[in-house]
C-alpha positions as CSV (number, residue, x, y, z in Angstrom):
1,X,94.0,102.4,89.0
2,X,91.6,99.8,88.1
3,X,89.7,102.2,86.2
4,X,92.4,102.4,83.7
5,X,92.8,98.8,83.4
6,X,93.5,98.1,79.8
7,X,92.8,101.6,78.0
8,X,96.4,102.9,78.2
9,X,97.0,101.4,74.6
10,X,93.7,103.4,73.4
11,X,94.0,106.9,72.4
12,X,90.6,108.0,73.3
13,X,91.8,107.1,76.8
14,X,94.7,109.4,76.3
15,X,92.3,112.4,75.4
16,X,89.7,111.7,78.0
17,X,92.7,112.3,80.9
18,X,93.9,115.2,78.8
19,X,91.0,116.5,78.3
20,X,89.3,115.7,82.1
21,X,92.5,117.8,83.7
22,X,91.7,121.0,85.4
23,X,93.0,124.4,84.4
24,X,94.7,124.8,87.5
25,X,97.7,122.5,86.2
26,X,98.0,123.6,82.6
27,X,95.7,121.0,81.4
28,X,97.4,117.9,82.3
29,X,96.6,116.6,85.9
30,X,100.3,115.5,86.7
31,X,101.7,118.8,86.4
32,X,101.5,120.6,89.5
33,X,102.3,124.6,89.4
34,X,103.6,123.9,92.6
35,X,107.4,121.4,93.6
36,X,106.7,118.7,95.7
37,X,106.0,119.4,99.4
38,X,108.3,116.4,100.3
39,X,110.6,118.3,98.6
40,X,110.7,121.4,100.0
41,X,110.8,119.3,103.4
42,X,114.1,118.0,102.6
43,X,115.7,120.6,100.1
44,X,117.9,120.9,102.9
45,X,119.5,117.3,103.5
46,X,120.1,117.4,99.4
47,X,122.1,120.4,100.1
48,X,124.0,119.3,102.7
49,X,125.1,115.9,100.8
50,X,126.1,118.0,97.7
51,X,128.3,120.3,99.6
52,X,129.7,116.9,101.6
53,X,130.6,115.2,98.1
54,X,133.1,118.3,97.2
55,X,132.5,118.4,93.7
56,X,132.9,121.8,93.6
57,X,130.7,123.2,90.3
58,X,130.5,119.9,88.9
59,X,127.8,119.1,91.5
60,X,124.3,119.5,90.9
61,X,120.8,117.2,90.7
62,X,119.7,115.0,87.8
63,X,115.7,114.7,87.5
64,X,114.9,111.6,85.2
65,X,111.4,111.4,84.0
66,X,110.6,115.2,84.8
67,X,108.2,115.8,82.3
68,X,107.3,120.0,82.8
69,X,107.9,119.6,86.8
70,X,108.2,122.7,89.0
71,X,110.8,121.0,90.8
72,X,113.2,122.2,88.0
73,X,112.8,125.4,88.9
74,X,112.9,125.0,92.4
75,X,116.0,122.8,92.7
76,X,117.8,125.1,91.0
77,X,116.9,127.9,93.1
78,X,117.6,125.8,96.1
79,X,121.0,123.7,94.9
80,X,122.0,125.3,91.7
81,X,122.9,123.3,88.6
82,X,120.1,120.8,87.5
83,X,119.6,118.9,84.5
84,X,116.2,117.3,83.7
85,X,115.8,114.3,81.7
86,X,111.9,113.2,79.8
């Protein structure tokens, strides 16, 4: 992190990391075509706490700060309704 010490406000900076990221994650390097191993580890708790809580269809997952996550996608295969928040 100390590399980035004091270029965040620069746009150059900005470009560079754009720029630098592989194909592999559509261009930007914290967007992983893949969810979260950790998640698919414990998909399985979140599901057993939603169907504890008995909200019936008003439960489902809120993902702040998702950005273009895979998790989405998966949570909602796994759990069913998820809203994502950037």
């Amino acid at each position: 992190l100390a590399q980035f010490a004091g270029r965040c406000g620069e746009p150059a900076f900005w470009d560079e990391l754009y720029s630098a990221a592989s194909s592999d994650n559509d261009g930007i390097r914290w967007n992983q075509r893949a969810s979260h191993p950790l998640l698919r580890e414990y998909v399985g708790l979140l599901r057993g706490r939603l169907a504890e809580a008995e909200f019936g269809a008003a439960s489902g997952v809120l993902v702040p700060l998702c950005g273009k996550s895979a998790d989405l996608e998966y949570l909602r295969d796994e759990v069913g309704h998820v809203v994502g928040i950037e």
